[in-house]
C-alpha positions in Angstrom: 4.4 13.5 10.9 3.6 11.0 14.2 0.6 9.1 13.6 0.5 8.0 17.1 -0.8 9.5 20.5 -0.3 7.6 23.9 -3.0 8.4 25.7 -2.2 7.7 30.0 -3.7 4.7 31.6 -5.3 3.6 28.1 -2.2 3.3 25.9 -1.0 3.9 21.9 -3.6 4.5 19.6 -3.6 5.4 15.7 -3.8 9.6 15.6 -6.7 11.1 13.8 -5.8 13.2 11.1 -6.9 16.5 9.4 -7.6 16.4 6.0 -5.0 18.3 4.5 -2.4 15.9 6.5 -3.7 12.7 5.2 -3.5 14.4 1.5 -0.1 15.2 2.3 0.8 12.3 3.8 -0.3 10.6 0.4 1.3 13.3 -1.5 4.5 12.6 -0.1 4.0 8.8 -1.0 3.4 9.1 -4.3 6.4 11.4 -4.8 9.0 8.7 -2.7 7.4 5.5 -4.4 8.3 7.2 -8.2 11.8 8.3 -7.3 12.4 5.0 -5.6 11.3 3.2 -8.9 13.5 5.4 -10.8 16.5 5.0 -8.7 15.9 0.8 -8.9 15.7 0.9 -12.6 19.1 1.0 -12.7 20.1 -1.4 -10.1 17.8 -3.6 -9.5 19.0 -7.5 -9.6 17.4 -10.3 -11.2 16.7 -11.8 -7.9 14.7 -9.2 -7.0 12.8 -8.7 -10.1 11.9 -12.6 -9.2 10.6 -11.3 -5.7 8.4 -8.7 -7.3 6.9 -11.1 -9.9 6.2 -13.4 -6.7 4.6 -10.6 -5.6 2.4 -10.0 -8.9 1.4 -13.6 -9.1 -0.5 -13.4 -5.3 -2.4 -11.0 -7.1 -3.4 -13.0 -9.8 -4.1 -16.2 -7.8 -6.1 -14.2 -5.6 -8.1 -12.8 -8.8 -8.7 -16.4 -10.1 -9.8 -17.5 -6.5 -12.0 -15.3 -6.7 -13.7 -15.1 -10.2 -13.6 -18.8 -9.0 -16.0 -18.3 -5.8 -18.2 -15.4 -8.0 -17.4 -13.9 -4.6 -17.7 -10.2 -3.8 -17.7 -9.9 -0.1 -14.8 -8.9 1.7 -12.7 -12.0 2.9 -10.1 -11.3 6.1 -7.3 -14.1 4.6 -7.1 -13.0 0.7 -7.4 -9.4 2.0 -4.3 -10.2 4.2 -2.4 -12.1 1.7 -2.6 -9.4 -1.1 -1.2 -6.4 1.8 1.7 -9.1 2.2 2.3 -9.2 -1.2 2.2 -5.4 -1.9 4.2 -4.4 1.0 6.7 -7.0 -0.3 6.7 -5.9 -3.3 7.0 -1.8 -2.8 9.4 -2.5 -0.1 11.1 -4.9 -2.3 11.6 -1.2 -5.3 12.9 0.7 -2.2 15.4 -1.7 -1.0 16.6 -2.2 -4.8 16.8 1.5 -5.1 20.1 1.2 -2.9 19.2 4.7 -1.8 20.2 5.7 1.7 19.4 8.8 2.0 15.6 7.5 1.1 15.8 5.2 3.0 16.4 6.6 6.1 13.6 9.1 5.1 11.4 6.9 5.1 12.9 5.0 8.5 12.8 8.1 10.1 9.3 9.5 9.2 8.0 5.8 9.8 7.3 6.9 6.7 3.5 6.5 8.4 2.0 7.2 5.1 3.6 4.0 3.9 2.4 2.0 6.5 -1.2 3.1 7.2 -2.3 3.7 3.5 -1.8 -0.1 2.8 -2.8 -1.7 6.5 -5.8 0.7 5.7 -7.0 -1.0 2.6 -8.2 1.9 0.1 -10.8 -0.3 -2.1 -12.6 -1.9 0.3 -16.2 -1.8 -2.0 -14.4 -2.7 -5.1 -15.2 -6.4 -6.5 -12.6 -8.4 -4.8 -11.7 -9.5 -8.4 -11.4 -6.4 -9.7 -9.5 -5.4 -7.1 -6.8 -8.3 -7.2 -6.7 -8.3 -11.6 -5.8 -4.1 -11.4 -3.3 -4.9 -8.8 -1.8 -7.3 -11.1 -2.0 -5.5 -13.8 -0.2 -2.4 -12.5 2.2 -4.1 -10.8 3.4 -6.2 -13.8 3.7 -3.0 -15.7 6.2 -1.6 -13.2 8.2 -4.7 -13.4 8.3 -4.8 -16.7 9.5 -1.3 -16.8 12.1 -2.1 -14.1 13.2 -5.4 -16.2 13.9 -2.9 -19.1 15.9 -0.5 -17.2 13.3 2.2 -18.3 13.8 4.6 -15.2 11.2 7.3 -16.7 8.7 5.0 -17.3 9.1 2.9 -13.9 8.8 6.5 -12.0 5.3 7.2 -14.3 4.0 4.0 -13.3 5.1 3.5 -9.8 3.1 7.1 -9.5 0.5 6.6 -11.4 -0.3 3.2 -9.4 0.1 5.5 -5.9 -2.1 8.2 -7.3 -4.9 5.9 -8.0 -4.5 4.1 -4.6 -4.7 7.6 -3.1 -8.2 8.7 -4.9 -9.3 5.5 -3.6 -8.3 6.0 -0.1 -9.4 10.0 -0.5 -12.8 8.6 -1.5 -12.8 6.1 1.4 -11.4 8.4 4.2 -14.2 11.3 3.6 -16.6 8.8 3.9 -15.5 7.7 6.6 -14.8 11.2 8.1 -18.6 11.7 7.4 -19.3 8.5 9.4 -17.8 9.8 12.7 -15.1 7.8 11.5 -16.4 4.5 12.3 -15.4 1.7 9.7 -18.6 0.2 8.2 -19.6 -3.0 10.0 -19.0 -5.9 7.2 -15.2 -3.9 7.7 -14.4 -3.2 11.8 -12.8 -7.0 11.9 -10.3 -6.3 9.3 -9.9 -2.9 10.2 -9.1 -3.5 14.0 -6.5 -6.4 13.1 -4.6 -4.0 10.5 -4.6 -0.9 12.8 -3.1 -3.9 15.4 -1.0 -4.9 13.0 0.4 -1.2 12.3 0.8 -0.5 15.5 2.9 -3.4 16.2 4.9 -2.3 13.2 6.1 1.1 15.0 6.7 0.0 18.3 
């Protein structure tokens, strides 16, 4: 599924999707993330269960930063740090999974769905808090399960965490479907650096 176009004398843009595409797309997700948990279960190294709690611990930095400010506006820079930190950490489960064949999946699809679902931040209106403390929360769970060698429960987490970040981004993308697609203004600066930031990604 390409998620870009090239459009002559104007150049590569971010495809616009149907709605049963982007629910695949997120179908598909959910269904790679669990089996890549379950596959790293059983070989994932202490060095990289280290790397994932790195990962959890933005999270909860970011949380206390911002039950610190009693901020709930969107901020570009914690925004930006917490995508770091989650694409580190779910590309951290596939690497570990020492799967090839998933893998190249994934390289070969761009796996887009990947890619856009988390440079497209789901929870935008959610309490940055909120937002940061579930993160952690989830995340820590799926390490724990991953620490344990529990493959059954790492896939049931690893899915349940992608099925919640895709009724988010459900919710957000038929808003903004019903918007003419336009981001809401308090969002179009983080959302034209992220779709810059994806396609530099791809190309």
């Amino acid at each position: 599924m390409g998620l870009l176009e090239q459009i002559p004398n104007r150049g590569v843009f971010v495809k616009s999707l149907s709605t049963e595409e982007y629910e695949d797309m997120l179908d598909l997700r959910e269904l790679l993330e669990g089996f890549a948990a379950r596959k790293a279960a059983a070989r994932i190294t202490p060095s990289e269960i280290a790397r994932l709690e790195t990962c959890c611990h933005v999270h909860l930095e970011l949380a206390f930063e911002a039950r610190k400010t009693r901020s709930d506006k969107l901020d570009l820079h914690q925004i930006l740090q917490s995508l770091e930190a989650d694409a580190t950490f779910h590309k951290t489960i596939l690497d570990s999974s020492d799967c090839t064949q998933l893998i190249s999946i994934m390289d070969n699809l761009s796996i887009a769905s990947l890619v856009l679902a988390r440079l497209i931040p789901e929870d935008l209106d959610q309490n940055p808090a909120e937002r940061y403390e579930r993160v952690y929360r989830e995340h820590s769970q799926i390490v724990d399960a991953l620490r344990r060698a529990d493959s059954n429960e790492a896939c049931r987490l690893a899915m349940e965490h992608i099925h919640r970040k895709k009724q988010y981004v459900l919710a957000r993308y038929h808003r903004e479907k019903q918007s003419v697609g336009a981001p809401a203004p308090d969002h179009q600066e983080l959302f034209q650096h992220l779709s810059n930031q994806f396609l530099k990604s791809v190309i």
